[in-house]
TIRO-2110 file (N, C-alpha, C; in Angstrom, 1 decimal):
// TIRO-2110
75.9, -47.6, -151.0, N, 1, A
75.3, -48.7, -150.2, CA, 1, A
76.3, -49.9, -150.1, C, 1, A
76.4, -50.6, -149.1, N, 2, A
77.5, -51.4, -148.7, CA, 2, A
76.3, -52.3, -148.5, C, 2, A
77.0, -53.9, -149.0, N, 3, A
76.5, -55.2, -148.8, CA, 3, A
77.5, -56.3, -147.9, C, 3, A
76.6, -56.6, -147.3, N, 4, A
77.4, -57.5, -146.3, CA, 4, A
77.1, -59.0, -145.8, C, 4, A
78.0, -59.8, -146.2, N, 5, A
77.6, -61.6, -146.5, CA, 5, A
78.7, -62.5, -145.7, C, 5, A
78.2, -63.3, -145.1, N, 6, A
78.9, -64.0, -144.1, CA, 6, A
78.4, -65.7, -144.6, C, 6, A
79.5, -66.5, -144.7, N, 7, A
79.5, -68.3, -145.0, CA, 7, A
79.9, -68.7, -143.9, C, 7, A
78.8, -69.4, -143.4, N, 8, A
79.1, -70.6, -142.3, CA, 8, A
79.9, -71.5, -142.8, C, 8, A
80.8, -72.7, -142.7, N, 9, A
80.2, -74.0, -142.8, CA, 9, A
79.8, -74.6, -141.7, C, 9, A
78.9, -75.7, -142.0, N, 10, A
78.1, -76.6, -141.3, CA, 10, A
78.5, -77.8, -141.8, C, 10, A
78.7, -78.7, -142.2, N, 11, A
79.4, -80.3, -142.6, CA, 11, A
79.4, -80.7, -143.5, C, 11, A
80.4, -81.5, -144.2, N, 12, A
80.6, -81.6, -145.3, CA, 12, A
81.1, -80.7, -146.3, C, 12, A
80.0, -80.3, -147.5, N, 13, A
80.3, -79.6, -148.3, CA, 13, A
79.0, -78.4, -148.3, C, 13, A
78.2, -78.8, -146.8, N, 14, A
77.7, -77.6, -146.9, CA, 14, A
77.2, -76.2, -145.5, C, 14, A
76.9, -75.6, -145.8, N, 15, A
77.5, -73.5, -145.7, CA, 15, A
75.9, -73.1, -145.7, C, 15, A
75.9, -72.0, -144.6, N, 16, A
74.5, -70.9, -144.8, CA, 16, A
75.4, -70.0, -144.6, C, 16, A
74.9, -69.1, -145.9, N, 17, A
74.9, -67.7, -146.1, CA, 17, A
74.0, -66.8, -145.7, C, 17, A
74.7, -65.7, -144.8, N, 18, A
74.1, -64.6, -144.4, CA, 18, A
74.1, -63.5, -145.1, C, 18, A
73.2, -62.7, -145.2, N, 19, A
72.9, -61.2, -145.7, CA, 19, A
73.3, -60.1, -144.6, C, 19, A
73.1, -60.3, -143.5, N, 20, A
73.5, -59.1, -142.5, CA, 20, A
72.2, -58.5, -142.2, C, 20, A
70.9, -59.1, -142.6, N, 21, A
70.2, -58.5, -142.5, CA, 21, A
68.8, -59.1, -142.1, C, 21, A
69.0, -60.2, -141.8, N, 22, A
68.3, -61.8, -141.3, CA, 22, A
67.8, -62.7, -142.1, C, 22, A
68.6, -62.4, -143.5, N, 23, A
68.3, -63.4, -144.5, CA, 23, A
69.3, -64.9, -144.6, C, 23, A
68.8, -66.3, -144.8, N, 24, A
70.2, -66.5, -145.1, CA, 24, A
69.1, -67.6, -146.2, C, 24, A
70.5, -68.5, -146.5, N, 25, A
70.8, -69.4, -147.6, CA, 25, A
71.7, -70.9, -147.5, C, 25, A
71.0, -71.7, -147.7, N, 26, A
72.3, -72.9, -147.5, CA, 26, A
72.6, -73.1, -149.2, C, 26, A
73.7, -73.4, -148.8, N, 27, A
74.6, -74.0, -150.2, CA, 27, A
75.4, -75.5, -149.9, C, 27, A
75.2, -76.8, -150.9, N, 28, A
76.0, -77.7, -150.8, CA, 28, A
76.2, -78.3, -152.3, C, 28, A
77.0, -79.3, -152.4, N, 29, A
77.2, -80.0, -153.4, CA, 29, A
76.1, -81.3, -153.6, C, 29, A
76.2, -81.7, -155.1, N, 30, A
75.4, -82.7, -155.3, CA, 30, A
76.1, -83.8, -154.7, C, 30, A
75.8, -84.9, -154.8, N, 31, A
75.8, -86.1, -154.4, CA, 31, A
77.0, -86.8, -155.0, C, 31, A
77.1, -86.5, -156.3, N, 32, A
77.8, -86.8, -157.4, CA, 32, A
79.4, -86.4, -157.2, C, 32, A
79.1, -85.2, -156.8, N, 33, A
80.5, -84.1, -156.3, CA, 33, A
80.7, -84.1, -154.6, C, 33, A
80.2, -85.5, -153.6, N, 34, A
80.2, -85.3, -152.6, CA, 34, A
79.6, -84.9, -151.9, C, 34, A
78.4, -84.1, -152.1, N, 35, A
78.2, -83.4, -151.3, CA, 35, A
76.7, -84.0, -150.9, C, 35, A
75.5, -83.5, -149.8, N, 36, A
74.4, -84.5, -149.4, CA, 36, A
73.2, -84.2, -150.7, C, 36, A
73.5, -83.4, -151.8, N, 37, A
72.6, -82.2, -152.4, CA, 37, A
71.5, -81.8, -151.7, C, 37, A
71.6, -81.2, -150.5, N, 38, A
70.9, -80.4, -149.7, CA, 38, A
69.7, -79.1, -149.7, C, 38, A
71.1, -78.8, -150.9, N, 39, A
70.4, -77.2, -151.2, CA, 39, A
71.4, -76.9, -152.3, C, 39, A
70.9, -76.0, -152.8, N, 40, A
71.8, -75.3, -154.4, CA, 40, A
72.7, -75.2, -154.5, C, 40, A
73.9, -75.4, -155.2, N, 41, A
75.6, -75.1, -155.3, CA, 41, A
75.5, -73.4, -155.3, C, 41, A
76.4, -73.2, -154.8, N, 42, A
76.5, -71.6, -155.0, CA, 42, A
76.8, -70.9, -156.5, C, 42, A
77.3, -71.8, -157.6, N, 43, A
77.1, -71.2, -158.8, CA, 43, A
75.7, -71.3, -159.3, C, 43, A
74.9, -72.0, -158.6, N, 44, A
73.2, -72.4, -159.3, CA, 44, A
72.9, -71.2, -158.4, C, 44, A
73.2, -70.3, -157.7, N, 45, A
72.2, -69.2, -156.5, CA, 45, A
72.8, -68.0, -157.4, C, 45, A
73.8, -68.1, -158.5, N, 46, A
74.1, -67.0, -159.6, CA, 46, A
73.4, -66.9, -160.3, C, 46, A
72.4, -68.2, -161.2, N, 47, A
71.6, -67.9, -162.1, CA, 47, A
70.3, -68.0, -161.4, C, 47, A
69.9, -68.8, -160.4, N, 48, A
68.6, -68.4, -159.0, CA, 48, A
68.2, -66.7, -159.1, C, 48, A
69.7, -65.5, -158.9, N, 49, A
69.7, -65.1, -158.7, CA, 49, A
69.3, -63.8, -159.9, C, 49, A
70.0, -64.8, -161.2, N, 50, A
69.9, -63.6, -162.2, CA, 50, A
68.4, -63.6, -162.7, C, 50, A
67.3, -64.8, -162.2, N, 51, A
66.2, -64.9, -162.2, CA, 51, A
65.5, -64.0, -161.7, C, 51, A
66.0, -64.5, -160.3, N, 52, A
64.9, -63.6, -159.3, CA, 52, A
65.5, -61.4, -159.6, C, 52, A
66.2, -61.0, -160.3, N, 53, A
66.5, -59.7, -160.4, CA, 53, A
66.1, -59.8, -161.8, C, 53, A
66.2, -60.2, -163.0, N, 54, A
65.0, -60.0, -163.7, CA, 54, A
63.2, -60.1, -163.7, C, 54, A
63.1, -60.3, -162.9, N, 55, A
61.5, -60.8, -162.5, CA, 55, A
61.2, -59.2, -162.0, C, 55, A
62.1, -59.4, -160.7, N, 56, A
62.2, -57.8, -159.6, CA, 56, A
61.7, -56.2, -160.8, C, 56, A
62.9, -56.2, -161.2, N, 57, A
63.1, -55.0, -162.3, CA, 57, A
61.9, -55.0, -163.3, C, 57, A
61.5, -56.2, -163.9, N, 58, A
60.7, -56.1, -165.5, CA, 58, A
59.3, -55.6, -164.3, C, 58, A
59.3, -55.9, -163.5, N, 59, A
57.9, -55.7, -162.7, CA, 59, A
58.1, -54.3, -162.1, C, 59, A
59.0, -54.1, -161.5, N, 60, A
59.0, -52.4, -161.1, CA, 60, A
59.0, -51.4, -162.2, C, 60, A
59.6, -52.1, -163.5, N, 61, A
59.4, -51.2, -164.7, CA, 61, A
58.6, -51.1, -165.7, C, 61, A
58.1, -52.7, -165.2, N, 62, A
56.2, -52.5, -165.8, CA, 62, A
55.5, -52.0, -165.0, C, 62, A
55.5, -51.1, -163.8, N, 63, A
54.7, -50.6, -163.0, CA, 63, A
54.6, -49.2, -163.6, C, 63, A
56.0, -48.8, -163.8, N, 64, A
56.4, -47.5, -164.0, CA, 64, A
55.8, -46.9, -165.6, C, 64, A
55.7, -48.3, -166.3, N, 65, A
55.3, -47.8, -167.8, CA, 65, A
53.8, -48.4, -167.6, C, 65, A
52.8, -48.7, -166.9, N, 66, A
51.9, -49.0, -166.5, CA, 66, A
51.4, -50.4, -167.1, C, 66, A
51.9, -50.8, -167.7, N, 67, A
51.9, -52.5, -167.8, CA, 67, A
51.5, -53.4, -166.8, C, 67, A
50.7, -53.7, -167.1, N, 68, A
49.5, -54.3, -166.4, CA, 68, A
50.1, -56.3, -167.0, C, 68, A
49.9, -56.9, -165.5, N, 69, A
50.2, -58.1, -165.7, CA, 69, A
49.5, -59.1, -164.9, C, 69, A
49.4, -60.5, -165.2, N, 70, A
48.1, -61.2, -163.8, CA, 70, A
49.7, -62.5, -163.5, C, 70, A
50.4, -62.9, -164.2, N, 71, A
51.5, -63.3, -164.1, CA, 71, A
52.9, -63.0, -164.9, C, 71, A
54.1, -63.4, -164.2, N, 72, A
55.3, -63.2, -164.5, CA, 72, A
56.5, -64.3, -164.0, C, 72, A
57.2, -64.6, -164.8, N, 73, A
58.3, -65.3, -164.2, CA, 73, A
59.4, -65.7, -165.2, C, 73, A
60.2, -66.1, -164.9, N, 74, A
61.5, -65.8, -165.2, CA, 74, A
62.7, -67.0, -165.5, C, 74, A
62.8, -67.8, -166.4, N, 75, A
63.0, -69.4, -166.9, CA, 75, A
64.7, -69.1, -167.5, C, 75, A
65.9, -69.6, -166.5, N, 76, A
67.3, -69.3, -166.9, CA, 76, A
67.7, -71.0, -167.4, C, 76, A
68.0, -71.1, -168.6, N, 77, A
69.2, -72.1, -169.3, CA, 77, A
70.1, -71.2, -168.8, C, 77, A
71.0, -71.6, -168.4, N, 78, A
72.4, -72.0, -168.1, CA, 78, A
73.2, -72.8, -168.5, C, 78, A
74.1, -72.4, -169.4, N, 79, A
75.3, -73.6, -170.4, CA, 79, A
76.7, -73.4, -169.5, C, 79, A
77.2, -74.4, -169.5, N, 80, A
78.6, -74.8, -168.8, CA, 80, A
79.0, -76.0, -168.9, C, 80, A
79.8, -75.8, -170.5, N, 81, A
80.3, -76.8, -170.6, CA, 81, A
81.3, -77.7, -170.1, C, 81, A
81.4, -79.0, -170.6, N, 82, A
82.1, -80.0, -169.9, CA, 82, A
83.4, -79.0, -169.8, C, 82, A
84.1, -79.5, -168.1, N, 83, A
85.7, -79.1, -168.5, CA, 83, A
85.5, -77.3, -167.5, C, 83, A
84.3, -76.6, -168.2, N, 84, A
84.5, -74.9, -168.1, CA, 84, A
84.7, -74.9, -166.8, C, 84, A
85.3, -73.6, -166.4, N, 85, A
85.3, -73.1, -164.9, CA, 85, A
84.1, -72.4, -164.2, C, 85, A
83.1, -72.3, -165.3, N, 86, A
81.9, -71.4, -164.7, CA, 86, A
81.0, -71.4, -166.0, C, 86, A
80.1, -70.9, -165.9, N, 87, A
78.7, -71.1, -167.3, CA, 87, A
79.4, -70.0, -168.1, C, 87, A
79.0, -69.7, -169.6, N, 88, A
79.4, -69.0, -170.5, CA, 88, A
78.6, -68.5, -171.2, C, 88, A
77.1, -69.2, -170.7, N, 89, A
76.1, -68.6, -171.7, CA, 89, A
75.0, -68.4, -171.4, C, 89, A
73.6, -67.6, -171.5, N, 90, A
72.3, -67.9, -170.2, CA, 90, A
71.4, -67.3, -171.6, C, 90, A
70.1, -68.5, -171.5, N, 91, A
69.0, -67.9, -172.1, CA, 91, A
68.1, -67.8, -171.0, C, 91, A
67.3, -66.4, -171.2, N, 92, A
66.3, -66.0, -170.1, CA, 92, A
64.9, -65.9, -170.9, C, 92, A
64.0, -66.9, -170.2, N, 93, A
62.3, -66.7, -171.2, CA, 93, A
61.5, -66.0, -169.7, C, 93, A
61.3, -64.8, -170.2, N, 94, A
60.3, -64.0, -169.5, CA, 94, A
59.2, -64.0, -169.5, C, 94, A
58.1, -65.1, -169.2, N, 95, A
57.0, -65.6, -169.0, CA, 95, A
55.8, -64.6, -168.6, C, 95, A
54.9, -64.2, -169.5, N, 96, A
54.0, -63.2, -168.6, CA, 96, A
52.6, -63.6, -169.5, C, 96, A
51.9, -63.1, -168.7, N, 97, A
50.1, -62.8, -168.9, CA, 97, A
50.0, -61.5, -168.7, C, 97, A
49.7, -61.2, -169.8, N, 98, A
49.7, -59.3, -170.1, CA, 98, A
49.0, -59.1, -170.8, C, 98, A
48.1, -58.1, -170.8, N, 99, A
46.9, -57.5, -172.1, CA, 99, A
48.0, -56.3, -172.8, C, 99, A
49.3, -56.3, -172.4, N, 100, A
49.4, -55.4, -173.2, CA, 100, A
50.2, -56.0, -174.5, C, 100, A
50.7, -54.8, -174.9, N, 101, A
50.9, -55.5, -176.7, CA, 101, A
52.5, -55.7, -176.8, C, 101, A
52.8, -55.9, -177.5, N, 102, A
54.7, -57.0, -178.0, CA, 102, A
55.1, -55.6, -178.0, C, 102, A
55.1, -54.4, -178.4, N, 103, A
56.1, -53.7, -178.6, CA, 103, A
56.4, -53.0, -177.3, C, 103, A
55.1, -53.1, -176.4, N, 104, A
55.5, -52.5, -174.7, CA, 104, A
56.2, -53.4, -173.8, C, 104, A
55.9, -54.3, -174.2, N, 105, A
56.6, -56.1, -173.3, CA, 105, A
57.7, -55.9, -173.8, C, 105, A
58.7, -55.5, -175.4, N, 106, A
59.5, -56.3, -175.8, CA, 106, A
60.4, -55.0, -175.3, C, 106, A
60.0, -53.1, -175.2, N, 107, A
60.8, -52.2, -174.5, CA, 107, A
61.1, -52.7, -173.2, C, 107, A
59.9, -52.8, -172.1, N, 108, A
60.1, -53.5, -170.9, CA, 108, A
61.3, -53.8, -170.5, C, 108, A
61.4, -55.3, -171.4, N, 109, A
62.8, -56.4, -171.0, CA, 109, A
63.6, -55.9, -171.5, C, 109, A
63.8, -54.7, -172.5, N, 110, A
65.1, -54.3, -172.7, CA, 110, A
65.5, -53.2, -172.0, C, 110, A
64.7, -52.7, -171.3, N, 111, A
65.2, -51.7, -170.3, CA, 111, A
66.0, -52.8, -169.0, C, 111, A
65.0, -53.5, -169.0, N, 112, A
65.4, -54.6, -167.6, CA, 112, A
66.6, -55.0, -167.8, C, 112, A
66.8, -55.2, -169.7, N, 113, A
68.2, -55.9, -169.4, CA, 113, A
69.2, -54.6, -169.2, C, 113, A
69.2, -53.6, -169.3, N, 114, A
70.0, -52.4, -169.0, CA, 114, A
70.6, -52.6, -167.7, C, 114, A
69.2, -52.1, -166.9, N, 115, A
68.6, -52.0, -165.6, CA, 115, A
69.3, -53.2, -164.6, C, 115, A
69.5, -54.8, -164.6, N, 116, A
69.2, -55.7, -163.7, CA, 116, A
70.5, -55.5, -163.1, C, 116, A
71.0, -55.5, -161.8, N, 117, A
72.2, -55.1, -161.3, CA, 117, A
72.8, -57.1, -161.9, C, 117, A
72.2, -57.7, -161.5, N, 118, A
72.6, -59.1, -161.7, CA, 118, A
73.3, -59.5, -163.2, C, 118, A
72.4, -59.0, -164.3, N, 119, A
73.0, -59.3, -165.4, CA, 119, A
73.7, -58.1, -166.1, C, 119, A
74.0, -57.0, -164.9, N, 120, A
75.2, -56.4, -165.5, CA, 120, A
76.9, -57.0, -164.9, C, 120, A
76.4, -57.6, -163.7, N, 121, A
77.6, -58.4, -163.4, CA, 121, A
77.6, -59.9, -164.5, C, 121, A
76.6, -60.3, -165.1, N, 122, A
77.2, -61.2, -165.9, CA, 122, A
77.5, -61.1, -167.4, C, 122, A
77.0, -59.8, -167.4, N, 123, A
78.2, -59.0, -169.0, CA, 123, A
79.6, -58.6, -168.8, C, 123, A
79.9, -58.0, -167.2, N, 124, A
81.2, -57.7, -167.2, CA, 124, A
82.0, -58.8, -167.2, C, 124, A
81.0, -59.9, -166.9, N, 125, A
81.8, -61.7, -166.8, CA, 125, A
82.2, -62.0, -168.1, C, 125, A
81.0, -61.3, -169.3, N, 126, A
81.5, -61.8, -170.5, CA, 126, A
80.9, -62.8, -171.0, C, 126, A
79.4, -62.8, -170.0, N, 127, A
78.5, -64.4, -169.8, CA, 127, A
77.5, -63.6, -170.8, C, 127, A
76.9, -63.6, -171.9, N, 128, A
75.7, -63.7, -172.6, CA, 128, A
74.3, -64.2, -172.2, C, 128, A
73.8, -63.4, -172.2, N, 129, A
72.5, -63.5, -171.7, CA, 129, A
71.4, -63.2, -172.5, C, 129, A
70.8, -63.9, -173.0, N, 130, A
69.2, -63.6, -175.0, CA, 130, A
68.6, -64.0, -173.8, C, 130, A
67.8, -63.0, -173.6, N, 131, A
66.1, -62.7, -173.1, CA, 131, A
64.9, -62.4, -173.9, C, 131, A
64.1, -63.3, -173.7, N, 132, A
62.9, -62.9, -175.0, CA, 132, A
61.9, -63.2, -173.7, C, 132, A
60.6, -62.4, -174.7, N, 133, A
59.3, -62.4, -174.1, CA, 133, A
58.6, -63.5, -174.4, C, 133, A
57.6, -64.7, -173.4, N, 134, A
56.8, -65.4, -173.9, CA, 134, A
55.6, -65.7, -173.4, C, 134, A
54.7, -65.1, -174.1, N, 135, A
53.4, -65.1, -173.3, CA, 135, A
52.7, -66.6, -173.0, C, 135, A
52.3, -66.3, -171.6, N, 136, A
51.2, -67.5, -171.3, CA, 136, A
49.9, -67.1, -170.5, C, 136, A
END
C-alpha cells in the first residue's frame, strides 16, 4: 500500500496537508514562534496522531476479543525537553468504560501497543511510550 501527502503553503508559517484522498490538515506555528497559532504544529499532529491510532486499534481489537465498551479515548503527555530536537518520551492513558475485567483491558493495550502502526514508528524513533489502562 502506498501513501501519498502533499504540503501547501498558504502564509506565513502556515500549510494544508493533503492525503490524496480528500482529506487534508492545516499546520502552523504558535504565536510565540511566529506563527498566527492557527492550527497544530506538525510535530503536535505526531502525537494527535499517535492518539488517534491507539484509540483506532484498542477498539478494532476490543471488537475482535469481544470487549464490550460505552467509551474510549486516548490522553498523550508528550515530553520535549528544553533545547531537544523532537519529544523523547510519551505517556499514553487509555481511558475506557468497560464491564469487562483488568486482565482483558490490560491484554487489549498490549496487543495495541504491538499492533499501532503509529507507535511502532515511534520505537524505531527510540521515543518511549508507557500506556496504561484507566477506567472512567
Amino acid at each position: 500500500m502506498q501513501m501519498k501527502s502533499t504540503c501547501t503553503w498558504k502564509e506565513g508559517f502556515k500549510a494544508d496537508i493533503d492525503n490524496g484522498r480528500g482529506h487534508s490538515v492545516s499546520i502552523d506555528l504558535p504565536e510565540d514562534k511566529g506563527g498566527a497559532n492557527s492550527a497544530p504544529m506538525a510535530l503536535e499532529l505526531t502525537v494527535m496522531s499517535l492518539a488517534g491510532c491507539i484509540v483506532t486499534i484498542f477498539a478494532l481489537l476490543a471488537k475482535k476479543m469481544r470487549i464490550e465498551f460505552s467509551a474510549l479515548s486516548c490522553e498523550i503527555i508528550a515530553e520535549r525537553p528544553q533545547g531537544a530536537a523532537t519529544i523523547t518520551a510519551c505517556t499514553a492513558k487509555v481511558k475506557i468504560n468497560s464491564p469487562a475485567d483488568d486482565d482483558a483491558l490490560k491484554l487489549c493495550l498490549e496487543k495495541t501497543e504491538k499492533l499501532c502502526p503509529v507507535g511502532v514508528i515511534f520505537e524505531k524513533a527510540s521515543i518511549s511510550v508507557k500506556a496504561e489502562i484507566e477506567r472512567v
